[in-house]
ZASE-231452 format. One line per 5 residues: number of its first residue (from 1); for each residue x, y, z of C-alpha. Coordinates in steps of 0.05 Angstrom, whole numbers, padded with zeros to 5 digits. Example, Ala and Ser with C-alpha at 12.3 -4.5 7.8 and 13.67 -1.06 7.14 Angstrom:
% residues 2
1	00246 -00090 00156 | 00273 -00021 00143
% end
This chain:
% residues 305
1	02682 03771 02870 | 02636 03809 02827 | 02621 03777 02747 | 02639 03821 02695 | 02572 03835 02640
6	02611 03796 02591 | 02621 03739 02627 | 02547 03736 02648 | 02536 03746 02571 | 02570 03687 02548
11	02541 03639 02613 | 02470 03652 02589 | 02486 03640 02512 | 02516 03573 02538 | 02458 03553 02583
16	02411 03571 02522 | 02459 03535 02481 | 02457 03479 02525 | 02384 03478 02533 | 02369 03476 02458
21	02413 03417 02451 | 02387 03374 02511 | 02318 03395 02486 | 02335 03367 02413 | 02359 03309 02443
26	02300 03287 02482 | 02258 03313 02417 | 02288 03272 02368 | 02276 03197 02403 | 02204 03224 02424
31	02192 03253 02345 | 02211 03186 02309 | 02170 03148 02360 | 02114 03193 02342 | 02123 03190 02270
36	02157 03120 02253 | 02076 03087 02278 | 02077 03012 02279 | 02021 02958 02285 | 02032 02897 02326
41	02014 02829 02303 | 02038 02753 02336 | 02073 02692 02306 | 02067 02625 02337 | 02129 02579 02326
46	02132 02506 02334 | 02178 02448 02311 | 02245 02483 02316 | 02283 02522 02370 | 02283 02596 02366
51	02347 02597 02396 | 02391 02658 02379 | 02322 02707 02360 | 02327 02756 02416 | 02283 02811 02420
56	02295 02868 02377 | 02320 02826 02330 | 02301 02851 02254 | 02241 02826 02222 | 02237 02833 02141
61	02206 02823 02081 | 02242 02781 02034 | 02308 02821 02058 | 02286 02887 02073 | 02277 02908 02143
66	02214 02923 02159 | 02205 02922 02239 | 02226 02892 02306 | 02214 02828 02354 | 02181 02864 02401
71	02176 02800 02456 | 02184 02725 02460 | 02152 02682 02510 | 02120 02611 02510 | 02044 02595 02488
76	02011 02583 02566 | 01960 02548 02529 | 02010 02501 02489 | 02082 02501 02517 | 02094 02465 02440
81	02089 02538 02410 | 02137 02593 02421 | 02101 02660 02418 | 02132 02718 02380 | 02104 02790 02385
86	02126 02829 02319 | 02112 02908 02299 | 02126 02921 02241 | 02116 02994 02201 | 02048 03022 02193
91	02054 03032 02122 | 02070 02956 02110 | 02017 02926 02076 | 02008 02855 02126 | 01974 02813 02079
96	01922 02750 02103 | 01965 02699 02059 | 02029 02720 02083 | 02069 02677 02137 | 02129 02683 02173
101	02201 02640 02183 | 02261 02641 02229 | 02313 02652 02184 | 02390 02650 02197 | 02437 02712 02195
106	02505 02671 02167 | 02546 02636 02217 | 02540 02672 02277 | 02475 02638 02305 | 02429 02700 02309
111	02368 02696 02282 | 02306 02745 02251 | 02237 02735 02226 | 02221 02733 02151 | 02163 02752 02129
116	02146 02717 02063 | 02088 02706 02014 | 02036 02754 01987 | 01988 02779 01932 | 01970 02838 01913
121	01895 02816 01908 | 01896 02794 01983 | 01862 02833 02037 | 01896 02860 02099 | 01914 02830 02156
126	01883 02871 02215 | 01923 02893 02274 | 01938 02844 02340 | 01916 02783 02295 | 01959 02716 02279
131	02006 02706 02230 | 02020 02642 02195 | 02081 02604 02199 | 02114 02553 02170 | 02187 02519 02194
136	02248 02547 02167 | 02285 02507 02116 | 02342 02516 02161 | 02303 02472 02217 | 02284 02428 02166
141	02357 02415 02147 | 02380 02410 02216 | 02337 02361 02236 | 02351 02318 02180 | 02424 02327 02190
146	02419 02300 02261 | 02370 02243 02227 | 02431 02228 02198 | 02484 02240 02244 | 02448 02188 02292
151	02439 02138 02226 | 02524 02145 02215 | 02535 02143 02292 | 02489 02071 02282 | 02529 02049 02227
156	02600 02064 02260 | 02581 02030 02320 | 02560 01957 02280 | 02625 01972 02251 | 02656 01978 02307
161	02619 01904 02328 | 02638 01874 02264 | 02721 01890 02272 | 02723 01860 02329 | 02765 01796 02345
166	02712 01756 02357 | 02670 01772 02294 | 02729 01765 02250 | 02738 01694 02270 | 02658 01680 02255
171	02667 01711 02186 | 02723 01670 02170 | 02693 01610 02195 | 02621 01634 02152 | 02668 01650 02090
176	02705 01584 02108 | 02633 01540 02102 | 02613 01572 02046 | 02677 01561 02004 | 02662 01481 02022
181	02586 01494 02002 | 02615 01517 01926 | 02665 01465 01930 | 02608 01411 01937 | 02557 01449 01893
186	02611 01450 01831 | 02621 01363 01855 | 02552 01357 01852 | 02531 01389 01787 | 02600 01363 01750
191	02567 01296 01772 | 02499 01311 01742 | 02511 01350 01690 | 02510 01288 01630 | 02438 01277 01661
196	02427 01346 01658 | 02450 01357 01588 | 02410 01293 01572 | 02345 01322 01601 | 02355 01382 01567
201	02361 01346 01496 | 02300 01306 01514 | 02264 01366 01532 | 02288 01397 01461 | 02259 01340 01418
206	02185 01344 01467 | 02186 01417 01444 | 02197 01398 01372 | 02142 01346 01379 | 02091 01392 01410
211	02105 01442 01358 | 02098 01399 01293 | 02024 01379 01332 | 02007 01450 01345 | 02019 01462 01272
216	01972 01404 01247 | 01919 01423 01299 | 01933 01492 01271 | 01919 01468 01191 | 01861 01411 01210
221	01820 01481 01246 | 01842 01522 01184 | 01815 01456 01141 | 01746 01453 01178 | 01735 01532 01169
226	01742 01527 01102 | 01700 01474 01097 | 01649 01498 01127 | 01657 01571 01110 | 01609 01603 01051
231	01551 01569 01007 | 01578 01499 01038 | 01553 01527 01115 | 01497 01555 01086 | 01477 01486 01041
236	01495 01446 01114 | 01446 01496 01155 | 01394 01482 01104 | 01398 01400 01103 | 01398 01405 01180
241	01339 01452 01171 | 01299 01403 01123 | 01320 01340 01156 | 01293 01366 01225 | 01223 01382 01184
246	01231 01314 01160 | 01232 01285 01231 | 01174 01331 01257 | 01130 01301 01202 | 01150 01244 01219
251	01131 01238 01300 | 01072 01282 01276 | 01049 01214 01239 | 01072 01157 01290 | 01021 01187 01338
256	00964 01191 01300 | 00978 01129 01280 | 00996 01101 01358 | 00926 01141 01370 | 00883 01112 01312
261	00907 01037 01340 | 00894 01051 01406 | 00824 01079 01388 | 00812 01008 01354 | 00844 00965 01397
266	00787 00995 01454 | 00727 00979 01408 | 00757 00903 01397 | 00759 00901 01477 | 00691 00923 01477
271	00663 00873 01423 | 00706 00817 01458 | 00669 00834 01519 | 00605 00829 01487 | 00617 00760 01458
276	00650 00737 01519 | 00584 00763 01561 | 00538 00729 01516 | 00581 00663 01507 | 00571 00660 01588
281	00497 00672 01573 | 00493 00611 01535 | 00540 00567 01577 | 00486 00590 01638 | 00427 00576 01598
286	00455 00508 01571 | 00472 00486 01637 | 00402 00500 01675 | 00367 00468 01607 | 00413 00417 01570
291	00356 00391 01533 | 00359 00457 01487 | 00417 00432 01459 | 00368 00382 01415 | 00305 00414 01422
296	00326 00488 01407 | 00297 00542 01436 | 00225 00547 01420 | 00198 00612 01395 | 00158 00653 01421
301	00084 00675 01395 | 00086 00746 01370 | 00023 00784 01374 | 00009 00822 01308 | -00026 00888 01326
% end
């Protein structure tokens, strides 16, 4: 069967149609790869499960989407950290004091990364480096919720313990003893309570005492400063002064005079010696020659030159 020229007119338009469109199709993917340029950079997450952030999940800046999770697998040199590979657009400025959160999309579990902080005086972050990051208030919520989940969980199981049979009848037997504790308490101080009252009035009246003798302790020191406040210190000070002159004087003469009577009391020694030697003298001489005693001592011849 031979093909008409019209009909092999209208096959080629439609394979040239068909080529354009399949060409525009494989184009347009390849075009916005080549022109939508991204730069990679990593986020290390620790503390908190990453649970519902799957790759090619959105990452933004404070809302607005501005790249991809491009892979997440663990830290092989700490299995603490979960490492995230981000690329966001080429034309994002990545800043050095920005960081980055898990943040929570509603109530359906999935997760994205936030990228949060800034200034405009910061420099760049350079391509394939780190980026800070800091847990999600989210995590930190959770993991005080199940702080206190496990806290109530605690609490209902002690009150579980306490509603038991067998604890009831210890707290009624506790609250039991200590009704007969007050009941003996209010006995005992209905008993002692004239004494007490007693005490207490004697106690009143020391008080009284103690204060009228602060207040005459009070007026005898206000007495003595004024007595000895102004010219009357000053005449005090100066009798002191003169009588401790007087006494200096005083000392001053009992030793010279102590030293004057010891001076003569040597030279009466000394003359007392001198008699005593020369009493001895005479005793010696008067014993060898009694005779002298009539006679006297004869005198001897002087020889006149």
């Amino acid at each position: 069967m031979s093909i008409s020229r019209s009909q092999k007119t209208r096959l080629g338009v439609f394979m040239v149609i068909g080529l354009v469109i399949g060409a525009t199709l494989i184009a347009i993917p390849i075009g916005s790869r080549l022109s939508n340029r991204q730069k990679t950079f990593y986020a290390y997450f620790s503390g908190e499960s990453l649970s519902g952030l799957e790759e090619g999940a959105q990452v933004k800046f404070h809302g607005v989407p501005i790249g991809k999770v491009a892979r997440i697998s663990y830290d092989p040199a700490d299995l603490t950290r979960v490492k995230t590979e981000i690329r966001v657009q080429e034309n994002f400025p990545m800043k050095t004091d920005m960081y980055a959160e898990a943040g929570a999309m509603g109530i359906t579990g999935l997760k994205y990364v936030e990228i949060l902080g800034g200034t405009n005086g910061a420099p760049l972050l350079k391509p394939d480096s780190e980026v800070p990051t800091k847990t999600s208030m989210f995590a930190t919520i959770t993991g005080k919720a199940e702080i206190i989940v496990g806290k109530v969980e605690l609490l209902l199981n002690h009150l579980n313990a306490i509603t038991e049979p067998d604890s009831l009848a210890s707290i009624k037997n506790i609250l039991g003893n200590l009704a007969v504790i007050t009941k003996d308490f209010r006995g005992f101080f209905g008993s002692v309570g004239p004494d007490l009252q007693g005490i207490s009035g004697a106690a009143q009246q020391l008080m009284v005492r103690l204060d009228s003798i602060s207040r005459d302790v009070k007026s005898l020191t206000g007495t003595v400063n004024q007595s000895l406040s102004g010219p009357r210190l000053s005449s005090i000070v100066a009798s002191v002064d003169t009588s401790a002159q007087s006494i200096k004087t005083l000392s001053e003469t009992m030793s010279l005079m102590v030293r004057q009577s010891r001076e003569d009391f040597s030279v009466s020694l000394k003359n007392l010696r001198e008699a005593l030697e020369n009493a001895n003298g005479l005793m010696r001489e008067l014993s060898e020659n009694p005779s002298l005693i009539i006679r006297g001592e004869q005198q001897k011849e002087r020889t006149i030159k």
